[in-house]
Structure formats: structure tokens, C-alpha cells
C-alpha positions as CSV (number, residue, x, y, z in Angstrom):
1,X,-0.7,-9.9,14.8
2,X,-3.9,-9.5,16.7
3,X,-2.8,-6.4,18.9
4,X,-1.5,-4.8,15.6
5,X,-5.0,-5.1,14.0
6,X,-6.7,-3.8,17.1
7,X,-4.1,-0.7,17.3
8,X,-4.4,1.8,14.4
9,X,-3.3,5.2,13.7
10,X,-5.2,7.9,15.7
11,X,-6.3,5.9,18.7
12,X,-6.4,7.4,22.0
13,X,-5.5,5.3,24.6
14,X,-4.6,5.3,28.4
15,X,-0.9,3.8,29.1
16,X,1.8,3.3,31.4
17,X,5.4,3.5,29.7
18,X,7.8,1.0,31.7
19,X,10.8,1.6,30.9
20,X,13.1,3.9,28.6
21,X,15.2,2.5,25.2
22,X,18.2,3.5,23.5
23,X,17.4,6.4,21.2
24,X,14.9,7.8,23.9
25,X,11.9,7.6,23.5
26,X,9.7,5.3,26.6
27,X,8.3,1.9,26.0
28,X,4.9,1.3,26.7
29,X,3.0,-2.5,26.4
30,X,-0.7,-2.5,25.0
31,X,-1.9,-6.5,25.2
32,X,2.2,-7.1,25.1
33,X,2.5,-4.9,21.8
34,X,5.4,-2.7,22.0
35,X,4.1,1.5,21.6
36,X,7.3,4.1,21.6
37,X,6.6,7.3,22.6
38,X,8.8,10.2,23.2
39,X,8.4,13.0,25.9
40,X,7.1,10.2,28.4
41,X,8.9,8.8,31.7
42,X,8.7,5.6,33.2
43,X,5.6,5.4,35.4
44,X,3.8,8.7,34.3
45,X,0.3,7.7,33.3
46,X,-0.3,9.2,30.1
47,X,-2.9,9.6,27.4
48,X,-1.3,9.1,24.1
49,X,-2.3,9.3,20.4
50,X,-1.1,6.9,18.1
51,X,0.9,8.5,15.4
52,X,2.2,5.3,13.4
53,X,2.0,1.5,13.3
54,X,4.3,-0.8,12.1
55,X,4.2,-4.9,12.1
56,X,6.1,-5.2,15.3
57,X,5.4,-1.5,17.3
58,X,3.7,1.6,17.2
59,X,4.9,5.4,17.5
60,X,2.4,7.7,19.7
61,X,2.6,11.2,21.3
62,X,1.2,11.9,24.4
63,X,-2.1,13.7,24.6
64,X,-2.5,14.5,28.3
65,X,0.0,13.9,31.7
66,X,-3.0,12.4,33.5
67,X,-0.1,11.5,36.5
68,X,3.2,12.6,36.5
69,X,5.9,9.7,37.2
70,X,7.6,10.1,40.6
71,X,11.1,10.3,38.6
72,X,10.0,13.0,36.6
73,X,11.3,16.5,37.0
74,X,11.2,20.3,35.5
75,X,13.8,20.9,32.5
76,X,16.8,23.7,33.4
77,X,16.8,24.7,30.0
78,X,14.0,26.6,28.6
79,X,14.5,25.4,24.9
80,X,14.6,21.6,26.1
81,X,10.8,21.3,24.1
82,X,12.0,22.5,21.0
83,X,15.3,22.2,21.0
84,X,17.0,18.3,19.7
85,X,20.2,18.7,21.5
86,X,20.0,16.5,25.2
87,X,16.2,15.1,25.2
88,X,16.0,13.7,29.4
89,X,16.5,16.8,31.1
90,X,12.6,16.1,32.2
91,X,13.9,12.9,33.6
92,X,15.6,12.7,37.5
93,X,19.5,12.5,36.9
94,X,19.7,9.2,39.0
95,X,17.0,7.5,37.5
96,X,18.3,8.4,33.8
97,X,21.5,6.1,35.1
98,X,19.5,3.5,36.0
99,X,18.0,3.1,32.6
100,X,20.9,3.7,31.0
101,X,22.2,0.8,32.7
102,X,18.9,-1.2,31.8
103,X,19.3,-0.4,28.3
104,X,23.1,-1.2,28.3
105,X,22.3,-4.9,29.8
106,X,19.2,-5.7,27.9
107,X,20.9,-4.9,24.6
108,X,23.6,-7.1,25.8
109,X,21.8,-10.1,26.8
110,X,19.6,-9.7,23.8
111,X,22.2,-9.8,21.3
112,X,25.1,-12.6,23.0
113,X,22.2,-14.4,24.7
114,X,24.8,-14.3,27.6
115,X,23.9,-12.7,31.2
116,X,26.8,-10.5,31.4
117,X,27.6,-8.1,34.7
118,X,27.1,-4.8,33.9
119,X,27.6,-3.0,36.9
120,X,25.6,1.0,37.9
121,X,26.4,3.4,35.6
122,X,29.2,6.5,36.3
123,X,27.6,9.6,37.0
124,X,29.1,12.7,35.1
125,X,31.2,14.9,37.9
126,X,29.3,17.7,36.2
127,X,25.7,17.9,34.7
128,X,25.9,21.4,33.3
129,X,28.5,23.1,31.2
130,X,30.4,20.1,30.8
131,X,30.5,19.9,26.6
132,X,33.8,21.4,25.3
133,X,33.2,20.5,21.9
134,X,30.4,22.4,20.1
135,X,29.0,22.3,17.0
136,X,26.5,24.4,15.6
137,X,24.8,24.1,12.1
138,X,23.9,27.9,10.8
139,X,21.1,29.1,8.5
140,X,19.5,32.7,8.2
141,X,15.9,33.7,8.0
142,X,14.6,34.7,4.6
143,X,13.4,38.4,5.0
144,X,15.9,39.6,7.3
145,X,18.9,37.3,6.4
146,X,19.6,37.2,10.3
147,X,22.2,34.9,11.3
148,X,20.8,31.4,13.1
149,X,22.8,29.1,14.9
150,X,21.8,26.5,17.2
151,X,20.4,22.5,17.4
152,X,18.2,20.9,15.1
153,X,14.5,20.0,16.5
154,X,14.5,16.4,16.9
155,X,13.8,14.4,14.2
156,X,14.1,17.5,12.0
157,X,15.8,19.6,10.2
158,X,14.3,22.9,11.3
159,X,16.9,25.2,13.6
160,X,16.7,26.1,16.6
161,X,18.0,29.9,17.3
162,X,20.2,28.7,20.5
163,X,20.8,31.9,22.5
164,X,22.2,30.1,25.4
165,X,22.7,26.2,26.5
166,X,23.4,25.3,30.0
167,X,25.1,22.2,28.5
168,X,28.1,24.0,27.4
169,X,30.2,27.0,29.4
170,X,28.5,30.2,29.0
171,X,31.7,32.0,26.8
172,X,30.1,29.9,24.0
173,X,27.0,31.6,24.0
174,X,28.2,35.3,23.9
175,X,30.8,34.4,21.4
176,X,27.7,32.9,19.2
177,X,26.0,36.0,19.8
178,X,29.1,38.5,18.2
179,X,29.3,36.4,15.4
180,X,25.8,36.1,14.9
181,X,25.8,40.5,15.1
182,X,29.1,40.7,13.4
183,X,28.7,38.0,10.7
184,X,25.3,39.9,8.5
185,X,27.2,43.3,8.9
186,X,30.5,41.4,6.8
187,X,28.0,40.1,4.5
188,X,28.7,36.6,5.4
189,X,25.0,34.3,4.8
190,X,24.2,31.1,6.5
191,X,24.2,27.8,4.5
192,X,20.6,26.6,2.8
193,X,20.5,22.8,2.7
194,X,17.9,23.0,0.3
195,X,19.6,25.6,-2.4
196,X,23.2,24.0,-1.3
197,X,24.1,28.5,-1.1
198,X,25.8,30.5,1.7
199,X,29.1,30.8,3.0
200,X,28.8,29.7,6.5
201,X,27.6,26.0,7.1
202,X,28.6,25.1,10.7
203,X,30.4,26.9,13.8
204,X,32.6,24.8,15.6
205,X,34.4,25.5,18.8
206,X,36.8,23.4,20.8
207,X,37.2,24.3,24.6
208,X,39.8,23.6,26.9
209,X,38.8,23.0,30.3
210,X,41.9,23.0,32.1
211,X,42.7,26.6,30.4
212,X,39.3,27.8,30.0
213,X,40.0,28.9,26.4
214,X,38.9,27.7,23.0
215,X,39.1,28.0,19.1
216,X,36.9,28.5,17.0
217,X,36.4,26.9,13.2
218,X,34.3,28.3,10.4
219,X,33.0,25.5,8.5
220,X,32.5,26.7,5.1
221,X,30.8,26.3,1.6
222,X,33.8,27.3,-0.1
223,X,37.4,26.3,-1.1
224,X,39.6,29.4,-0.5
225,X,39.6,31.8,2.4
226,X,37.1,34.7,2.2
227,X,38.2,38.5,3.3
228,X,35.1,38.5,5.4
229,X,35.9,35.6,7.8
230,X,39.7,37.3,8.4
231,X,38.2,40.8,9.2
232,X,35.1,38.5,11.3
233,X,38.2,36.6,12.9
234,X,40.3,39.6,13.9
235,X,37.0,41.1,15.4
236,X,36.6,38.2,17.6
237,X,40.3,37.8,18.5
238,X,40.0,41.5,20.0
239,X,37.1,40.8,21.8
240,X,37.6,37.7,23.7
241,X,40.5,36.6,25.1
242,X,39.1,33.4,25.7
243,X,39.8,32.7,21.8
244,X,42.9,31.6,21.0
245,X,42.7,31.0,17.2
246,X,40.2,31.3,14.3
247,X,40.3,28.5,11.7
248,X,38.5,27.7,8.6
249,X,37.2,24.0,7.3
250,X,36.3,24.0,3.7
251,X,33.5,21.7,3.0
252,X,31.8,22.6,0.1
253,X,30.4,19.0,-0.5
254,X,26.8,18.0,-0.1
255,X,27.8,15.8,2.6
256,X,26.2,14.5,6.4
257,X,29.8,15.5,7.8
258,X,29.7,19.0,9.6
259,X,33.6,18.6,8.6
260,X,36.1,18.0,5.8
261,X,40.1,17.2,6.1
262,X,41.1,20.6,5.0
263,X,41.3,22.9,8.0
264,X,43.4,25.9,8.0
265,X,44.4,28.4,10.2
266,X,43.2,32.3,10.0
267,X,44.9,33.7,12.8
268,X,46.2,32.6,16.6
269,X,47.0,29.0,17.2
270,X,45.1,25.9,15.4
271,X,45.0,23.9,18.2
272,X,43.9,23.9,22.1
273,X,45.5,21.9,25.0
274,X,43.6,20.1,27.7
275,X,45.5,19.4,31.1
276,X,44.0,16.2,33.2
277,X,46.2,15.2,36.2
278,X,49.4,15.2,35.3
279,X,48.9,14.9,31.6
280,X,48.8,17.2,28.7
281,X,46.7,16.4,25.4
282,X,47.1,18.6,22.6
283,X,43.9,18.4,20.3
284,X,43.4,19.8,17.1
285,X,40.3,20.9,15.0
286,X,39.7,17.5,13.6
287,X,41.3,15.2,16.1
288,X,38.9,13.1,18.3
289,X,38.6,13.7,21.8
290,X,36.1,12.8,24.3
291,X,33.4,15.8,24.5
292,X,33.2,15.9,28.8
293,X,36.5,16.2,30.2
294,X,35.3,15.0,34.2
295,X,34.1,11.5,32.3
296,X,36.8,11.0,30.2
297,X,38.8,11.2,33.1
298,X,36.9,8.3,34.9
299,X,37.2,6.5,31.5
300,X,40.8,6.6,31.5
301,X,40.9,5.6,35.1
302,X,38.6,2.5,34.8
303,X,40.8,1.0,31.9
304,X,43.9,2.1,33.5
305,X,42.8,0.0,37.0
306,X,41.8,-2.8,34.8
307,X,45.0,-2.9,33.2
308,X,47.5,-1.9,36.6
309,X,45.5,-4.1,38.6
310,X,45.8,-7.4,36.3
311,X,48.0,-7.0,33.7
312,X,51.0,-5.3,35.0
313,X,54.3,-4.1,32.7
314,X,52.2,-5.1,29.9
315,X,52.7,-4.6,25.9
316,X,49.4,-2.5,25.3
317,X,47.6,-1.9,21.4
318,X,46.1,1.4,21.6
319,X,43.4,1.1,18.5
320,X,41.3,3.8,16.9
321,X,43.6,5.9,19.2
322,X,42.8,10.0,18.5
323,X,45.7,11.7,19.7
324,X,46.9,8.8,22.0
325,X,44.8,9.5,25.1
326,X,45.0,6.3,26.0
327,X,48.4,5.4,25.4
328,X,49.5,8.5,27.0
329,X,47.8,7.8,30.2
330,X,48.8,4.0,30.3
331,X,52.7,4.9,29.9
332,X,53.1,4.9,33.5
333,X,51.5,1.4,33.9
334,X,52.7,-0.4,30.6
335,X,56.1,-1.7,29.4
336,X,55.3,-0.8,26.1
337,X,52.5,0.9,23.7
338,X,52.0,0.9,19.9
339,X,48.6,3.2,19.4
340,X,47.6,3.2,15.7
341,X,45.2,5.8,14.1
342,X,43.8,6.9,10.8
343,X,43.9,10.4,11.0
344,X,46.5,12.3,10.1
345,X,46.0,15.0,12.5
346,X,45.0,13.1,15.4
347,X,48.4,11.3,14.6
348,X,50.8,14.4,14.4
349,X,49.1,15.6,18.1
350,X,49.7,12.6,19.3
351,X,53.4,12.7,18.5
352,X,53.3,16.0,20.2
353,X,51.6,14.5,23.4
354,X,54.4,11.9,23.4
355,X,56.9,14.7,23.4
356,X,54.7,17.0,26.0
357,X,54.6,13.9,28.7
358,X,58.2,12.9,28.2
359,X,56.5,8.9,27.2
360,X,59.8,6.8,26.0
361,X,58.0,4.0,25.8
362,X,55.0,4.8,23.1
363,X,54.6,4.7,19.1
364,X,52.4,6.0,17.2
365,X,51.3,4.6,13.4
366,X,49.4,6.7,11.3
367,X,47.2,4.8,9.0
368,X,44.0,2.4,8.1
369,X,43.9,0.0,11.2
370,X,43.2,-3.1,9.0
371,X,45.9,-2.7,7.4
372,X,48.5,-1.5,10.2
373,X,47.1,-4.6,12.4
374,X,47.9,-7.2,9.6
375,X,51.3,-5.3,9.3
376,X,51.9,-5.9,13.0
377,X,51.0,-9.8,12.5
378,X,53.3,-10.5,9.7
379,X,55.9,-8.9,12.1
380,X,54.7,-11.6,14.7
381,X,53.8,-9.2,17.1
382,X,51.9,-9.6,20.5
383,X,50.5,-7.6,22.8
384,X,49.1,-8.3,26.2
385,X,46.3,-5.9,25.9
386,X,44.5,-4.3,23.2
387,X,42.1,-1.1,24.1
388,X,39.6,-0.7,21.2
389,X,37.8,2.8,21.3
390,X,36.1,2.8,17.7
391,X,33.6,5.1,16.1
392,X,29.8,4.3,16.9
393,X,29.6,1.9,14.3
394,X,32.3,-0.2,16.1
395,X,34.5,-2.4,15.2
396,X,34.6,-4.3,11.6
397,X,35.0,-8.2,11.7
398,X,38.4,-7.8,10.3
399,X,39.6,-6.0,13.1
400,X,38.2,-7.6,15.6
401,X,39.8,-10.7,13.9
402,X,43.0,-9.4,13.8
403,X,42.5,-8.4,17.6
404,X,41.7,-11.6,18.6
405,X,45.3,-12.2,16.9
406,X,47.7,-9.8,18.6
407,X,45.6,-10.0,21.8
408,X,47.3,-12.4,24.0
409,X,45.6,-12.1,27.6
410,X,42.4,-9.2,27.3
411,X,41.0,-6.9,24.9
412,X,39.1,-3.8,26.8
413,X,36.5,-1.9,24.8
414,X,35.7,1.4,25.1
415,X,32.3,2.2,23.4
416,X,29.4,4.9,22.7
417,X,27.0,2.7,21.1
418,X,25.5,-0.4,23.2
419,X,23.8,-1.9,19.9
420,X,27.6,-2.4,18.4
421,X,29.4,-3.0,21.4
422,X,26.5,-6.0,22.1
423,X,27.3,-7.2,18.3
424,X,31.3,-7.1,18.9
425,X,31.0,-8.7,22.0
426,X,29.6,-11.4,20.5
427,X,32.0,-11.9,18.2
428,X,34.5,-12.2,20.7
429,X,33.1,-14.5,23.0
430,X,32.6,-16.9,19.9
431,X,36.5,-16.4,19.0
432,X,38.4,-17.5,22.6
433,X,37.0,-14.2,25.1
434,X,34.8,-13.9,27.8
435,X,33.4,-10.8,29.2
436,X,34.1,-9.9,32.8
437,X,32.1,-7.0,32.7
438,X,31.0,-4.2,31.7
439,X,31.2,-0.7,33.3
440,X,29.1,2.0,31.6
441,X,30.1,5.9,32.4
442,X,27.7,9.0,31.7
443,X,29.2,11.3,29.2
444,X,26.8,12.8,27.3
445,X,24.1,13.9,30.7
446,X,20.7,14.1,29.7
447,X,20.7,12.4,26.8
448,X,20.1,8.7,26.0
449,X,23.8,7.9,24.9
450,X,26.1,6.1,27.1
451,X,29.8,4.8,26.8
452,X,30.6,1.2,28.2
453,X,33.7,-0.1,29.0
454,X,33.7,-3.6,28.2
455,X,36.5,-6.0,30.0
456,X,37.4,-9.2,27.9
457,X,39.5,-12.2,29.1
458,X,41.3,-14.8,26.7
459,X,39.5,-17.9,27.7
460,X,41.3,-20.3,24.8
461,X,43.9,-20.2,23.1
């Protein structure tokens, strides 16, 4: 309490951040009192200006670089000061895995009080045009009604007029450009927040790697399809070959998702394929699939080894499964899978993917996981392994009760959030599993997010 009455709002002070936490910004200690402050990397020595003070921390921003940190390093992308989309491209690549790592223990130990192994972090095979899924909000100035697309400036919701993102491949940035030409001269206007007007909300493209083509999806304040986005989607069909399908998403609700259920197709196909090894995944508009294609592939292979190397032949749960990426490229190893899923889309390309990797040994169930895993108990099913990859929010008790249930020798969990995985784990270890450890991978480069694959062993029974 004494540090918190000595620091108040407008101080200027001298500092030296230690370390970087989960959401980004760098931590800095005055007299042990915790000050966050963005833009800064560990070891720069900074003058900062306190913007905010709470009962337990500070916010600041810095004033002055009096020393740049050794790890600290010129940003690639001219936008990175404005722009809210990857926030540590001023940070060294190596050292941003290092604190990633940091932050993926510390939240650990913090929350289960236990000293788990979490072992270096992943790197990304590729730190540049690696995203394959894109999604742009869209707004339009007020005199000239000129298209905008691009990211929001952090902590804001002012956009940022992306004209190209070395995050992303380059295809993406000329095919924002036509539409951003071709779009004003159809009379199609970008979405107000404030007014809740405008046709075109988000753009949303999906990119196949493997085939190095993409669709692209019109998310739009609307319920029926438009004459403009047809003739706008024929344009773009004739221009670039890359595109292999328009689609619409009508989302006319005052909502925080950049998507509804409803997608349709306009013209070409409604769906792109994405070819890793030996495997084929068909994804749709909605379906989930990881955003970097080299990581997802060292994803697959971690829990695959985990699995091959200990659980052999195995009866696998594939939970919160997409379009059974997973499942599909466990077949080989397991005797059996059941993957279960809530979407219906993600479901239907998953039945696909069964059918495009000749897998005689998967099933997939479409429906609310809760209810599909007490379904599978009353059956008096049991599975050796169950591989949870939930949304960021993780899992909810009830699942993870009902996977302590089925799971009969390990659960592995696959996560994006270390705050939630750190609260599941918990949970397990109370309920009869013990972590073995944990093994984060970089997929989102640059940025402070980080996926963890956590490996859990039945300890009880």
C-alpha cells in the first residue's frame, strides 16, 4: 500500500522492465510494485510516465529509450507502431521464445502451485507470411467514402488502412487492394460500429498453403445477397486465379463475432483444401483450423509422438475436434477414434476428410460436447486417450469431469491460452492426473500468444 501512495498518475520515473507477461506489455518493479508498460523490452532502460494506478499495479508509457535492451530489434513492418495486429516485432525472435516460455511456466506454477516441466518453446518454421487465415474489419472515411480495411490500433477501435502485412502472403494484400478500388465504384459502403450502417463489415479470406489459393467471404450487414457483391465477386474471380470461390456471411447482428452460421456461396467452390504430409484437410468458411500451417504441423507431431511412443493401438477421444485434424492424423497410430464437435460445418468436412484419407477406423459426432461425452458414458465407453483442443476459454468443469471419466491412461491438451490451460490443469491434477509436461509451440510469431501442449498421466484410479 505504501508504493501505491508514493506512485500517482503522471510521474516520471527511470525503470528497468524485467520481464514480459501474457497480453504484452513488459513488467517493471518500483520498491516491488508491479508497473506494466507496453512498447518496452526486457532490459531497455526507459523513462516512463505513469498513465494509471490501480491497488495492486500501475500502467505507464515510455517517455524516452535512455538504453536500448540488447534483445531489442528494428520492426519489418512499417505499420508495427500503429497497427494492433502482432505487437513484438521490436523484440529478437529467440528471446520472444524465451518469454513465452517464462510466461507459460509462471502462469502455471502460479495457479497449480506445482513446479511443472515446461520445456523451450517451438519456433515457427516461418516468421513471415505464415497466417492463412485473415480477417479484416472494414469501415470508410467520411468525405470520400473510401473503402478501409485493415487491424484495429491496439486497445482501440480506430482502423488501420492495411496496405500490406508481411505476416500474411502477399496475394492477400493486392486482392484487398481490388476490392477496396472495385468495392466504392459498386456502391458497396463499409460497416459503422457506431450507426450499426453499411453493407460490408469484415473481409475474410482462407488460404491454402499447400495449393497456394484461397477464398474469400464477405461478411455482411445484411440477410439476403446483394447484386453488387455478385458483379464485385465475378470481378475478382477474373482477376485472380488464386481465388477459388466468393462467399457471403450474413451477420446483421450487433455482435463481437466477425461471423454468423449462415454462409453461402456466390460463385466457385465454398471451401479450400490444405495438404500436410500425406494428409488432406478440407476446411470450410466457418470450420476451425489452426491459422500457421508449419506449427500446426509440429503440433500434430508432438501429440502424435506422445501418443505412438506410449500409448500404442490406442482408443483415442478427439474433443473440440474442427474438422478432425487430429483424429485424422492419429489414424495411422490408433486402433480406434471417436472425435466429437459442435459445429455443423466443421463436422460435415470432417466426414469428407475421413473419406479423402481413406480412415476406416474414425467417427465423427456432431453436437454439444457435454452432452455427447455423457452419451458416451452411459454407453460405458473408454478411451485410452483423450486430446482436448478447446476454444481460449478452455475447458468447462463438466467436461473436464466427464474426461476424467472416459480417460483411462492420459488426457493431452492442446491450448492457446496459458491462464486456462493453468486453471484446467489444476483441475486435473486434483481429479487422479499428473502433468508430465508441457511443450509450448510458436504459432502466432510476434505476438504474445502461445499454444501449449500439455501431457497428463492417470495417477489413480
Amino acid at each position: 500500500m505504501d508504493d501505491f501512495q508514493k506512485i500517482k498518475g503522471g510521474d516520471i520515473l527511470e525503470v528497468v522492465p524485467e520481464k514480459l507477461v501474457y497480453e504484452g506489455a513488459a513488467l517493471a518493479k518500483i520498491n516491488g510494485f508491479p508497473v506494466f508498460i507496453d512498447g518496452a523490452c526486457p532490459q531497455d532502460k526507459l523513462k516512463i510516465k505513469i498513465v494509471k494506478v490501480n491497488k495492486n499495479f500501475a500502467s505507464a508509457v515510455i517517455e524516452e529509450i535512455i538504453e536500448p535492451s540488447f534483445y531489442r530489434v528494428k520492426p519489418f513492418c512499417p505499420m508495427h507502431n500503429v497497427c494492433g495486429g502482432c505487437g513484438w516485432q521490436y523484440i529478437d525472435y529467440d528471446f520472444q521464445l524465451e518469454q513465452k516460455r517464462n510466461i507459460v511456466a509462471e502462469t502455471v506454477k502460479k495457479i497449480t502451485g506445482e513446479d511443472v516441466e515446461v520445456r523451450p518453446v517451438i519456433p515457427s518454421p516461418e516468421t513471415k507470411a505464415f497466417r492463412s487465415k485473415v480477417q479484416y474489419p472494414v469501415a470508410q472515411t467520411k468525405v470520400s467514402k473510401r473503402l478501409l480495411a485493415g487491424y484495429y490500433k491496439k486497445g482501440t477501435h480506430e482502423l488501420v488502412n492495411i496496405k500490406f502485412c508481411p505476416i500474411q502472403p502477399k496475394i492477400i494484400d493486392k486482392i484487398t487492394d481490388f476490392i477496396r478500388q472495385n468495392a466504392q465504384e459498386l456502391g458497396i459502403a463499409g460497416y459503422s460500429e457506431k450507426l450499426h450502417k453499411g453493407d460490408l463489415k469484415h473481409l475474410v479470406y482462407r488460404y491454402s498453403r499447400s495449393e497456394n489459393n484461397l477464398i474469400v467471404i464477405f461478411v455482411v450487414n445484411d440477410t439476403k445477397l446483394r447484386d453488387k457483391f455478385k458483379k464485385l465477386s465475378k470481378k475478382l474471380i477474373e482477376e485472380f486465379a488464386h481465388i477459388k470461390g466468393c462467399l457471403i456471411n450474413y451477420n446483421p447482428y450487433k455482435t463481437n463475432l466477425i461471423m454468423s452460421s449462415d454462409t453461402r456461396k456466390i460463385i466457385g467452390d465454398n471451401y479450400i483444401t490444405e495438404k500436410i504430409d500425406d494428409k488432406i484437410f478440407k476446411i470450410s468458411a466457418n470450420s476451425f483450423f489452426q491459422v500457421n500451417i508449419g506449427s500446426a504441423k509440429n503440433i500434430f507431431n508432438i501429440v502424435k509422438e506422445i501418443i505412438k511412443n506410449n500409448y500404442p493401438h490406442s482408443v483415442i477421444l478427439d474433443a473440440y475436434s474442427g474438422v478432425s485434424s487430429f483424429g485424422i492424423w492419429l489414424s495411422d497410430t490408433a486402433k480406434e477414434i471417436v472425435s466429437v464437435e459442435e459445429a455443423l460445418s466443421a463436422t460435415k468436412d470432417a466426414a469428407d476428410n475421413v473419406k479423402l484419407n481413406n480412415v476406416e477406423n474414425l467417427t465423427a459426432l456432431n453436437g454439444d460436447a457435454k452432452k455427447i461425452f455423457e452419451q458416451l458414458i452411459s454407453e460405458g465407453k473408454k478411451f485410452d486417450v483423450t486430446v482436448l483442443d478447446p476454444p481460449r476459454k478452455g475447458c468447462e468443469k463438466e467436461s473436464l469431469d466427464f474426461a476424467i471419466k472416459l480417460s483411462e491412461k492420459a488426457i493431452v491438451y492442446v491450448s492457446c491460452n496459458p491462464s486456462t490451460l493453468a486453471r484446467d490443469l489444476k483441475y486435473l491434477h486434483e481429479n487422479g492426473f499428473k502433468t508430465k509436461y508441457i511443450q509450448p509451440v510458436d504459432m502466432f510469431c510476434h505476438s504474445y500468444h502461445i499454444e501449449s501442449i500439455a501431457w497428463l498421466e492417470r495417477v489413480s484410479a
